[in-house]
N, C-alpha and C positions, 0 to 999 in steps of 0.2 A: 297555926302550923306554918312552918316556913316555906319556902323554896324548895329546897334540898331536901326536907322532908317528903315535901309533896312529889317528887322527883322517883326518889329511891321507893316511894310506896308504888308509885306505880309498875317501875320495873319490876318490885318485889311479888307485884297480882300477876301479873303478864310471867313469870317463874311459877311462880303455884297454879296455877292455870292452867299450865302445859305440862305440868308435874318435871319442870328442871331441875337439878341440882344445887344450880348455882345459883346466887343472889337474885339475879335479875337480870332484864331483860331492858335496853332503850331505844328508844329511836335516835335518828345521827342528831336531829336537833335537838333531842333532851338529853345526849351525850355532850352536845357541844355547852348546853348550859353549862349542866355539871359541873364540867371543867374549866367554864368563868367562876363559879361561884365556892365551889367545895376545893376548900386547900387541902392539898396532899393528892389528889386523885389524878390519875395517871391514866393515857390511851395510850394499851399497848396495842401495834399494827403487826399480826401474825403473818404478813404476806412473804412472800418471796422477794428476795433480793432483785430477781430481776422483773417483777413485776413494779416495786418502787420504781426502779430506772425506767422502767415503761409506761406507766399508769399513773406518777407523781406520791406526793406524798403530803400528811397531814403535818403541818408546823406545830413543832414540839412534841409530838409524840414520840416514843418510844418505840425499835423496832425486836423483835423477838420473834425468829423466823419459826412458823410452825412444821411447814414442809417446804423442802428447798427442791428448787426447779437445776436441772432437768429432772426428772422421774420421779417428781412428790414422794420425797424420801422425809420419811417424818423425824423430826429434827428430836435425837435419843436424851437431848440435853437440855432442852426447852424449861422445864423446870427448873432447875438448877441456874439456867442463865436468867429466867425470869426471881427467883429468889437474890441472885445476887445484883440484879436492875433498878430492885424496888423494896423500899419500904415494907415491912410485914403489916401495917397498919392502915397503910393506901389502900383505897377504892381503886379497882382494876378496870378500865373499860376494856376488853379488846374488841379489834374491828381486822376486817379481811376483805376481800372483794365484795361476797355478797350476804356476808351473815352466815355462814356454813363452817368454816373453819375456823370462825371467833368460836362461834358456839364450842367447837370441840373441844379448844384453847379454855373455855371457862371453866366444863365440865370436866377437863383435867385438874386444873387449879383447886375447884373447889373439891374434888376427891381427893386431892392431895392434903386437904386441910386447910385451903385459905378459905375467910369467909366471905370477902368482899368482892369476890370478881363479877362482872356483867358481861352481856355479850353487846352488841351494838349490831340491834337487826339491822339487813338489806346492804349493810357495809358501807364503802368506801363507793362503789358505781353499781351497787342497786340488784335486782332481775334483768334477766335479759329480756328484752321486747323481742318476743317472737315473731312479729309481724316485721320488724328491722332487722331484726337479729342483733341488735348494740343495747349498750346497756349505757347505764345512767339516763335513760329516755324515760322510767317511771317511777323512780326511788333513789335512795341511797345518798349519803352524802354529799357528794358534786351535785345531784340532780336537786337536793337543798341549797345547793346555791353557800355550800361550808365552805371555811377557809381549806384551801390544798395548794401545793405548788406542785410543778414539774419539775421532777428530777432530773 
C-alpha cells in the first residue's frame, strides 16, 4: 500500500467514525504530506479576507471565503466560486482557523455532490489554550511548525 493510500484511509476511518459526510478527516501534517505527494490535490483556506491579512497565510493554497468578516455573513456563493477554482477531480483539503468552518465548508461540498473533500482538523492556529487564552500553543498547523507566511 502506498503513501497516499495509507493517508486517505486514515482520514477516511476518522469520517466514518464520527459518522461525517465527507471523505475525510487530516491532521495539518498529513494534509501538508498529501499535498507533496498527491497531484492535483488542492488546500482550499475558508477564512476571512481579513483574517489572511491578520493571521498570514499558507503558500499555494487557495482561498474561498466561507463567512466574511464583519458579521460572519456566510458567503451565498461559496459553492459556485469553489466549482469554478477547482478541478472536479481534485482532492479538497479545506482548513480555517481551527477546524470548525473547514468542517462546514466539507460538509457542504460533499452534500453538494463532490466526493473528494477533507476537512484539515485543528486548522491553521489550533484550540485556544484556555490557560493563555492564544492559540497555536497546542495544535494546528503553525503550532506544527508548517509552512505559512505573513500577509
Amino acid at each position: 500500500m502506498g503513501r497516499i493510500t495509507e493517508l486517505l484511509d486514515t482520514a477516511h476511518h476518522r469520517s466514518q467514525t464520527n459518522a461525517w459526510s465527507f471523505a475525510g478527516a487530516l491532521l495539518p501534517h498529513e494534509a501538508y504530506e498529501l499535498l507533496q505527494i498527491a497531484p492535483g490535490t488542492r488546500l482550499i483556506d475558508v477564512r476571512s479576507h481579513a483574517e489572511l491579512e491578520l493571521n498570514g497565510v499558507v503558500p499555494g493554497a487557495m482561498h474561498v471565503e466561507w463567512q466574511s468578516w464583519p458579521g460572519w455573513v456566510l458567503n451565498p456563493h461559496f459553492l459556485i466560486q469553489l466549482a469554478q477554482a477547482t478541478d472536479p477531480e481534485s482532492l479538497l483539503l479545506f482548513i480555517c482557523r481551527s477546524g470548525e468552518r473547514s468542517h462546514r465548508a466539507a460538509v457542504a461540498c460533499a452534500d453538494a455532490g463532490r466526493g473528494s473533500c477533507y476537512n484539515v482538523l485543528e486548522g491553521i492556529e489550533g484550540e485556544l489554550n484556555k490557560a493563555t487564552g492564544h492559540r497555536t500553543e497546542l495544535n494546528g498547523w503553525k503550532h506544527r511548525s508548517l509552512p505559512w507566511t505573513q500577509g
